[in-house]
N, C-alpha and C positions, 0 to 999 in steps of 0.2 A: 504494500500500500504506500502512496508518495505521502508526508507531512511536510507540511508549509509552518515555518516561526521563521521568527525575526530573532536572530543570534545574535547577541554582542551589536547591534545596530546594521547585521547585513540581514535580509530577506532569504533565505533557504528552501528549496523542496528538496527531498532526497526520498529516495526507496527506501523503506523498513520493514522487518519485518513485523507482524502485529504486539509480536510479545516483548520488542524492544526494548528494556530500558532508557529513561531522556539521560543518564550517564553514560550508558554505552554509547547512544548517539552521540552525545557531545565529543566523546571520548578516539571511539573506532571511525563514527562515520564522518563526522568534521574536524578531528586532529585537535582539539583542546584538550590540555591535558592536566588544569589547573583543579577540575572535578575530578577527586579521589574515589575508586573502590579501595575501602578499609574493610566493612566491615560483612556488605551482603545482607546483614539483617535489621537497617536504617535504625542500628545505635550511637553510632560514632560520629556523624554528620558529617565526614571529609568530604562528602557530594553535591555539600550544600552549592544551589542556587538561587536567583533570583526569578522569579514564574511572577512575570506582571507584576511586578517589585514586591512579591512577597516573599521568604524564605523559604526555600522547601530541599526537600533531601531528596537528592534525583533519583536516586535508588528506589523510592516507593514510587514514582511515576512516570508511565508508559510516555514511550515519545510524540506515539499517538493522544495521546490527551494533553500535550501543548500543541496541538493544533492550532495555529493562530494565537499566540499567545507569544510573547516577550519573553526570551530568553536572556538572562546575563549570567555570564561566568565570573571568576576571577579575572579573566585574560579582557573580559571587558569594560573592566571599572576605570582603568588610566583615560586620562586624557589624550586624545590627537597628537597631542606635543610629548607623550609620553610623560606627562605630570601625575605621579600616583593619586590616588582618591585619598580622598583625608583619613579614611581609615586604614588604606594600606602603608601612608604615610605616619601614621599612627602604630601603628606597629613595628616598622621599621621603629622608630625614636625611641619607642618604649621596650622593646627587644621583646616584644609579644611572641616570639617564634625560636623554639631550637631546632629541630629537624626538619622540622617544616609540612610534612605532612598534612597535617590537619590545618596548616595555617590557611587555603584559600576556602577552607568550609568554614573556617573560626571567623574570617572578615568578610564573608559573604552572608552569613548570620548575624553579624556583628551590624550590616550596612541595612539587612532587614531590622535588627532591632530599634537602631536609631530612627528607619524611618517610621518606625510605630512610635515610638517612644525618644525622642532627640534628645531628652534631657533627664536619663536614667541616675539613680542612686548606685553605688555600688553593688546593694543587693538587687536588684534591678537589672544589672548586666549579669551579674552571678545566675540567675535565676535563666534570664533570658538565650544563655547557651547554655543552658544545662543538660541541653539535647546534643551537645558538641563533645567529643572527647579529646585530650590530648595527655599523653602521658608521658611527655617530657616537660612542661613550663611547671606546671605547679601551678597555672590559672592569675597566680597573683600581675604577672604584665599585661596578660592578655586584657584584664577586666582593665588596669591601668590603662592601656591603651586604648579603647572604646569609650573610655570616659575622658580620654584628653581627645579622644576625634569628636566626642560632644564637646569640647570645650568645659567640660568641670574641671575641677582642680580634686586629684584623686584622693589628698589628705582630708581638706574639705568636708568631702561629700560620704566619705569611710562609713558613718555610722547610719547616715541617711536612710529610710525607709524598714530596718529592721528593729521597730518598737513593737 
């Protein structure tokens, strides 16, 4: 069957087969390779993308069902001029990442949570990738880093929302 999205800002159809994965697509059939297979049983969120700017773990959804739907990757949050996104910029500064793995599902969640929520508490990002794994940071940069791409100040905001 052909599916039609819009990837990263280009228009795509491509053949699938029906039982697709939109990670295998993004993956095998258009060469992005910023969507991680970690885990196969959508615990880890390394798959995370953007579906119509909301987060979602490509692994749980057929490619067939972004039919028409906006796709963003990791690979397509920079700027034209290759200016990283504030939150992959964010990450960088705040050393959000060791291996890296998991890091374009941590900042692809990361850019869904701000847009739900721009101006999170700490426990507020804690809570908000809790559907994310990484088992090299220890979480403490990552959440620092989503809270300086919201522009809070991470000492600040520390206690914020866990009364």
């Amino acid at each position: 069957m052909q599916v039609s999205m819009n990837i990263n800002g280009q228009e795509r159809t491509d053949e699938v087969e029906p039982r697709t994965l939109l990670v295998h697509h993004l993956r095998e059939t258009c060469g992005l390779r910023a969507a991680n297979v970690g885990c196969d049983t959508s615990s880890c969120g390394a798959c995370t993308v953007l579906l119509d700017g909301e987060a979602v773990k490509s692994c749980t959804v057929l490619a067939a069902q972004a039919e028409g739907c906006e796709v963003t990757t990791a690979e397509g949050l920079a700027a034209q001029d290759g200016t990283m996104h504030p939150v992959q910029a964010a990450f960088q500064s705040e050393h959000g990442l060791q291996c890296g793995f998991c890091t374009p599902g941590m900042v692809m969640a990361s850019v869904g949570l701000l847009r739900d929520n721009p101006h999170p508490s700490e426990w507020d990002v804690r809570e908000g990738l809790e559907g994310n794994l990484c088992r090299c940071t220890g979480y403490h940069n990552i959440v620092r880093a989503v809270l300086a791409a919201a522009g809070a100040d991470a000492d600040s905001r520390a206690m914020e929302g866990q009364a």
